[in-house]
PyMOL Python script that loads the backbone (N, CA, C, O; Angstrom):
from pymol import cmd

cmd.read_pdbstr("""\
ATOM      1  N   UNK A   1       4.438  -0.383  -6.646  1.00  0.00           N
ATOM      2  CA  UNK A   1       4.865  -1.273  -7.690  1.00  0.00           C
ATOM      3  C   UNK A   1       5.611  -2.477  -7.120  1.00  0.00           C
ATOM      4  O   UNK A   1       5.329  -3.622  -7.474  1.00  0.00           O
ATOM      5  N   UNK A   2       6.603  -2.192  -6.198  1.00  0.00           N
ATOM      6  CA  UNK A   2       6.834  -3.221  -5.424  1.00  0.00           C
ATOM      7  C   UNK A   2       6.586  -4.190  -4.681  1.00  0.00           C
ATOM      8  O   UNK A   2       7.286  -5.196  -4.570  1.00  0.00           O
ATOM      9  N   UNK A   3       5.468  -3.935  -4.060  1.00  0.00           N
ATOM     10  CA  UNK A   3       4.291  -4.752  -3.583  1.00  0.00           C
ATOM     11  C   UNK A   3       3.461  -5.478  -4.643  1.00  0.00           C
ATOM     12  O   UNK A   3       3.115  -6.613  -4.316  1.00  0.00           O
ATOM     13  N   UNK A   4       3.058  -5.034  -5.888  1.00  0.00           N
ATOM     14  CA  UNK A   4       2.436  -5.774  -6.795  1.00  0.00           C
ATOM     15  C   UNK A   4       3.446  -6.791  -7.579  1.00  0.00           C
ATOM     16  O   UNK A   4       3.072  -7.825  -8.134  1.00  0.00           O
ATOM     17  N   UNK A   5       4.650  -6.369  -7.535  1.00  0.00           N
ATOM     18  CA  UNK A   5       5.530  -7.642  -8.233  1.00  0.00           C
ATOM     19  C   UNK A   5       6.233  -8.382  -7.394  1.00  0.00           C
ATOM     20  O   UNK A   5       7.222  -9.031  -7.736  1.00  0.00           O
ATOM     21  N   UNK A   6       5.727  -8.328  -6.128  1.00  0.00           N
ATOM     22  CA  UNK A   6       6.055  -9.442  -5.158  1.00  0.00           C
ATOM     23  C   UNK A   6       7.222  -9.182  -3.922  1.00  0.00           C
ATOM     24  O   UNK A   6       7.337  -9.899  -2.928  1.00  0.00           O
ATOM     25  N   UNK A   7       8.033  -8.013  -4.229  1.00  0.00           N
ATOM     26  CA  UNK A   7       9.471  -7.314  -3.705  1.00  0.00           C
ATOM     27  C   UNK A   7       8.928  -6.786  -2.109  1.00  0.00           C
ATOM     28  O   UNK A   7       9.090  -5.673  -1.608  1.00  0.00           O
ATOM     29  N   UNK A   8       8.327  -7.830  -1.599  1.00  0.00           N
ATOM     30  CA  UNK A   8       8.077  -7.341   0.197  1.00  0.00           C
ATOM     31  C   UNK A   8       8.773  -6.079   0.646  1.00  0.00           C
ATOM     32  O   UNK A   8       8.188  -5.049   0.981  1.00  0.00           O
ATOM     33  N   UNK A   9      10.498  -6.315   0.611  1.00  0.00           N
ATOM     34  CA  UNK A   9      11.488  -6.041   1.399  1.00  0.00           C
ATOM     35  C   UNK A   9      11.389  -4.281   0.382  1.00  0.00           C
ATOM     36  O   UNK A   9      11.197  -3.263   1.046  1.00  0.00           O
ATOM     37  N   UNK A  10      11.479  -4.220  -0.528  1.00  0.00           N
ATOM     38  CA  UNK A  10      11.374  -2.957  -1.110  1.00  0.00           C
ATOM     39  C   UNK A  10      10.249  -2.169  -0.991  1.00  0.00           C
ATOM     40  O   UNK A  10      10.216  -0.946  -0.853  1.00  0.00           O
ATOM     41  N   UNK A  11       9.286  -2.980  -1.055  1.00  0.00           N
ATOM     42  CA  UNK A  11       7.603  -2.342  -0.777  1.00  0.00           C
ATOM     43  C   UNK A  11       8.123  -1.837   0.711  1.00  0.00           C
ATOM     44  O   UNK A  11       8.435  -0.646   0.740  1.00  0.00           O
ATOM     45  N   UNK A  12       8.214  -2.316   1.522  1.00  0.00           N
ATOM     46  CA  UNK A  12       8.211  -2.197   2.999  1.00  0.00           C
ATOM     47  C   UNK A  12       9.225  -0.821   2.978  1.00  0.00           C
ATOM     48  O   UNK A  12       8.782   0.169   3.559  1.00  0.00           O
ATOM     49  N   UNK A  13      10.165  -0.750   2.527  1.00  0.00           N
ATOM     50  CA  UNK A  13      11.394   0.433   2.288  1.00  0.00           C
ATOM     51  C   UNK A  13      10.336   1.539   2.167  1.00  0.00           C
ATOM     52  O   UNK A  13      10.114   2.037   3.271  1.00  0.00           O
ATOM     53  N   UNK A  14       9.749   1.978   1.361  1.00  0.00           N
ATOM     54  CA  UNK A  14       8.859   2.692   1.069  1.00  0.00           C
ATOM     55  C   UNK A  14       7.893   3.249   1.787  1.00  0.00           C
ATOM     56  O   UNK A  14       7.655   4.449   1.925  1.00  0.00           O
ATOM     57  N   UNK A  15       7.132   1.977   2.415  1.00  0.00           N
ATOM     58  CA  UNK A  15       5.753   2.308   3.586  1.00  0.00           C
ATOM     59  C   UNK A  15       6.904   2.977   4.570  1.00  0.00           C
ATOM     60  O   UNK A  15       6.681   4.153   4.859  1.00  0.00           O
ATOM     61  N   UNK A  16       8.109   2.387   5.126  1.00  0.00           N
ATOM     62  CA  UNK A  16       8.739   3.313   6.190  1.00  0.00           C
ATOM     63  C   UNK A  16       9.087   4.300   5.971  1.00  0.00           C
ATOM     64  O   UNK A  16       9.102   5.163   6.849  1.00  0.00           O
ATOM     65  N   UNK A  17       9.597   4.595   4.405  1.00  0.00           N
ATOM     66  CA  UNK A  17       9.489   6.393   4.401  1.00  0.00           C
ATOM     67  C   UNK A  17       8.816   6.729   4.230  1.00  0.00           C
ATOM     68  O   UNK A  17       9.130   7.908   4.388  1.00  0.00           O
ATOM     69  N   UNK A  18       7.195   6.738   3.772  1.00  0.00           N
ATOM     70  CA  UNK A  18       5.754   7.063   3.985  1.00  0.00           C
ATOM     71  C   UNK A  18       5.774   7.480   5.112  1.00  0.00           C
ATOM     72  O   UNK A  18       5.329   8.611   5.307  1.00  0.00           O
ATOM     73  N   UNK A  19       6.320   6.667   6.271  1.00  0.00           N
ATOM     74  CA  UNK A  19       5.706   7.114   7.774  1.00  0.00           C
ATOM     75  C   UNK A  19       4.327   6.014   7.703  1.00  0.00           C
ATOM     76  O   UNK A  19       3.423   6.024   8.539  1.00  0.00           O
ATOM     77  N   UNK A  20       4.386   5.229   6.705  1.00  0.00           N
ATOM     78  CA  UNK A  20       3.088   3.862   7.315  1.00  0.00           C
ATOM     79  C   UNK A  20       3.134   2.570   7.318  1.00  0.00           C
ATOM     80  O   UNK A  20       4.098   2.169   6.665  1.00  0.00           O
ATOM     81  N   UNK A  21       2.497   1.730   7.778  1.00  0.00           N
ATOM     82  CA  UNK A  21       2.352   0.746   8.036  1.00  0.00           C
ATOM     83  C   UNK A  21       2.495  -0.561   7.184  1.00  0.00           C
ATOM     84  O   UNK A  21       1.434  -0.856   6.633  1.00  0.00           O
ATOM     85  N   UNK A  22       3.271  -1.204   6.998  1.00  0.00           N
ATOM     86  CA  UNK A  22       2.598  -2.436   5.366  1.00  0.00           C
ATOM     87  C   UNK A  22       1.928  -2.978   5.768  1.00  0.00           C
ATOM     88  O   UNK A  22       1.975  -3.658   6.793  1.00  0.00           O
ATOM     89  N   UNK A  23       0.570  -2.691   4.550  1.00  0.00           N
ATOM     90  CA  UNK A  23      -0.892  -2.993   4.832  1.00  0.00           C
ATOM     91  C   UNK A  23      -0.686  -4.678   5.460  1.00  0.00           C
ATOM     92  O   UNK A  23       0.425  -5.207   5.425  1.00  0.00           O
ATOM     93  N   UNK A  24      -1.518  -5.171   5.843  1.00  0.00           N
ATOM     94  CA  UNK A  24      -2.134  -6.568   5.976  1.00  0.00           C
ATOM     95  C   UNK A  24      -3.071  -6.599   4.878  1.00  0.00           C
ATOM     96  O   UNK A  24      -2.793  -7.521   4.111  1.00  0.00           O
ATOM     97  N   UNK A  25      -3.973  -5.999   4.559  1.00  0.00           N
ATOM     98  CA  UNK A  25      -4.848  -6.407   3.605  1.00  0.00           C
ATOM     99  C   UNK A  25      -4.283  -6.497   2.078  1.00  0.00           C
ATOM    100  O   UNK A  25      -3.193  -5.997   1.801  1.00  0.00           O
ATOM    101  N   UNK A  26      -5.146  -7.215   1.023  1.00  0.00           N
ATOM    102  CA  UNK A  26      -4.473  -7.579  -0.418  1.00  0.00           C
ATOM    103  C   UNK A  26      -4.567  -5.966  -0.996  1.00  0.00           C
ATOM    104  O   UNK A  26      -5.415  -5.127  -0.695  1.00  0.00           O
ATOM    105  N   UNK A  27      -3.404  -5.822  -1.928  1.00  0.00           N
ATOM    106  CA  UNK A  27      -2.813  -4.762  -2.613  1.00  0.00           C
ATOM    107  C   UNK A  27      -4.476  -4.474  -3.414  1.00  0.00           C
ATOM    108  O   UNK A  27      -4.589  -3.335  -3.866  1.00  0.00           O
ATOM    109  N   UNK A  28      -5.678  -5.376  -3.598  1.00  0.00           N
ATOM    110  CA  UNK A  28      -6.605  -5.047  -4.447  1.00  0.00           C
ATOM    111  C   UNK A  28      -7.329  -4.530  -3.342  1.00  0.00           C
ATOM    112  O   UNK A  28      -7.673  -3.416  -3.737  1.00  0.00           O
ATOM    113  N   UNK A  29      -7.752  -4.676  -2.222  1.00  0.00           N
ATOM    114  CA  UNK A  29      -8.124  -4.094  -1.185  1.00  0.00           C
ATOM    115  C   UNK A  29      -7.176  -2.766  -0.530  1.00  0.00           C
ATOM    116  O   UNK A  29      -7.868  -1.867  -0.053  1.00  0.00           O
ATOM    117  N   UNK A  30      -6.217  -2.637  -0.487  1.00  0.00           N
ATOM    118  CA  UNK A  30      -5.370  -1.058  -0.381  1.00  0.00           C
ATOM    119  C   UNK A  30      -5.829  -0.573  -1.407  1.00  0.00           C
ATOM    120  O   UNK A  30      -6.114   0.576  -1.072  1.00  0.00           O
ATOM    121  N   UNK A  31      -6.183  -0.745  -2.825  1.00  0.00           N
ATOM    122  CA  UNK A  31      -6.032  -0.093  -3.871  1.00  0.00           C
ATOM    123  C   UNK A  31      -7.555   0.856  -3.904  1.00  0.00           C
ATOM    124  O   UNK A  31      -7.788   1.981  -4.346  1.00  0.00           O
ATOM    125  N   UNK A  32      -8.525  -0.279  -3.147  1.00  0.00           N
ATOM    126  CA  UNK A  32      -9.973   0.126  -3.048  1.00  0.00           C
ATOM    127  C   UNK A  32      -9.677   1.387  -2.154  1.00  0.00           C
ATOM    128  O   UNK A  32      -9.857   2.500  -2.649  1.00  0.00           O
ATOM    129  N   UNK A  33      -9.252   1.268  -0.919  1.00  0.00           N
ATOM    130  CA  UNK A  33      -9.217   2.489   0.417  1.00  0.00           C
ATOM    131  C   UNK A  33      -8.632   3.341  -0.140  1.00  0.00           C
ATOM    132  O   UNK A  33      -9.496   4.197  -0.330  1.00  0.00           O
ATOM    133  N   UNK A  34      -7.392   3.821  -0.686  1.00  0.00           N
ATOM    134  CA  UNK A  34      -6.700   4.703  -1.109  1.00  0.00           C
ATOM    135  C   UNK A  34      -7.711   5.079  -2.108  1.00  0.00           C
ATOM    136  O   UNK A  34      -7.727   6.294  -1.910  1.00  0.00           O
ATOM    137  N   UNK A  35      -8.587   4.868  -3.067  1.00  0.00           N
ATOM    138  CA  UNK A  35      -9.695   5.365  -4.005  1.00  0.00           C
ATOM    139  C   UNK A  35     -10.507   6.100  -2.878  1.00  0.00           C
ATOM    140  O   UNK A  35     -10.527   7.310  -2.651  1.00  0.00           O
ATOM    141  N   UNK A  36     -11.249   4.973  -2.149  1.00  0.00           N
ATOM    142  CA  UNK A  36     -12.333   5.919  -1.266  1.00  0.00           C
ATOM    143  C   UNK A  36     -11.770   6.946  -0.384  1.00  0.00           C
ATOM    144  O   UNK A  36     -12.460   7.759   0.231  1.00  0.00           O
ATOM    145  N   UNK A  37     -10.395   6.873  -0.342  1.00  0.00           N
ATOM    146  CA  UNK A  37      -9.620   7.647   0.831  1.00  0.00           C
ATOM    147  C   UNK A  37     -10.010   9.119  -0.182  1.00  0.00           C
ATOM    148  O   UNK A  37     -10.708  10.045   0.232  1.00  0.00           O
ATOM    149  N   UNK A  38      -9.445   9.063  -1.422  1.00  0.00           N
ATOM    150  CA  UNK A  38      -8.743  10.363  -2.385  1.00  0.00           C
ATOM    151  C   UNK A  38     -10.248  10.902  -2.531  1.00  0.00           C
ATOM    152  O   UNK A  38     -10.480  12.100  -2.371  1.00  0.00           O
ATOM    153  N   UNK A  39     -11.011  10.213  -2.761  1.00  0.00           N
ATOM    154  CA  UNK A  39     -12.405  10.975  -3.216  1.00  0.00           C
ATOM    155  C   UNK A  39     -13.208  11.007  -2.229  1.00  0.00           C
ATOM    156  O   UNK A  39     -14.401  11.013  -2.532  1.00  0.00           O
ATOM    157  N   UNK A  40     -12.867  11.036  -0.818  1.00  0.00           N
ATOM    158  CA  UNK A  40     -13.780  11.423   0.190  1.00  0.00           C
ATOM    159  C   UNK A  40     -14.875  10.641   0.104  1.00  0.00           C
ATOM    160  O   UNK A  40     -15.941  11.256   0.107  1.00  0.00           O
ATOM    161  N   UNK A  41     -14.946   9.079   0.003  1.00  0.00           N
ATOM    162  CA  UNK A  41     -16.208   8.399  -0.034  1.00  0.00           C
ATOM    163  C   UNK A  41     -16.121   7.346   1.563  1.00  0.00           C
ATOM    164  O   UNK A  41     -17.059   6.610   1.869  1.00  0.00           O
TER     165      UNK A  41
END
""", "prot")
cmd.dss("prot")
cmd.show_as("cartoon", "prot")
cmd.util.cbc("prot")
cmd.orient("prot")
C-alpha cells in the first residue's frame, strides 16, 4: 500500500522486513509476478 501511494521510505521499511529487495520494476509489473509467482504460472 505504501508503494502504491507513493511512501518510498515506508514501502522500503517493509521489503526489509520481508527479507527483499525494493522492486525496480512498476508496482503494475510486481503485481503481475507475485500473480504468476502464487499460481505457479
Amino acid at each position: 500500500m505504501h508503494r502504491k501511494e507513493g511512501y518510498r521510505f515506508n514501502a522500503e521499511y517493509w521489503y526489509i522486513a520481508a527479507n527483499k529487495l525494493y522492486p525496480e520494476v512498476s508496482l503494475d509489473e510486481e503485481q503481475k509476478e507475485l500473480v504468476a509467482h502464487f499460481l505457479g504460472t
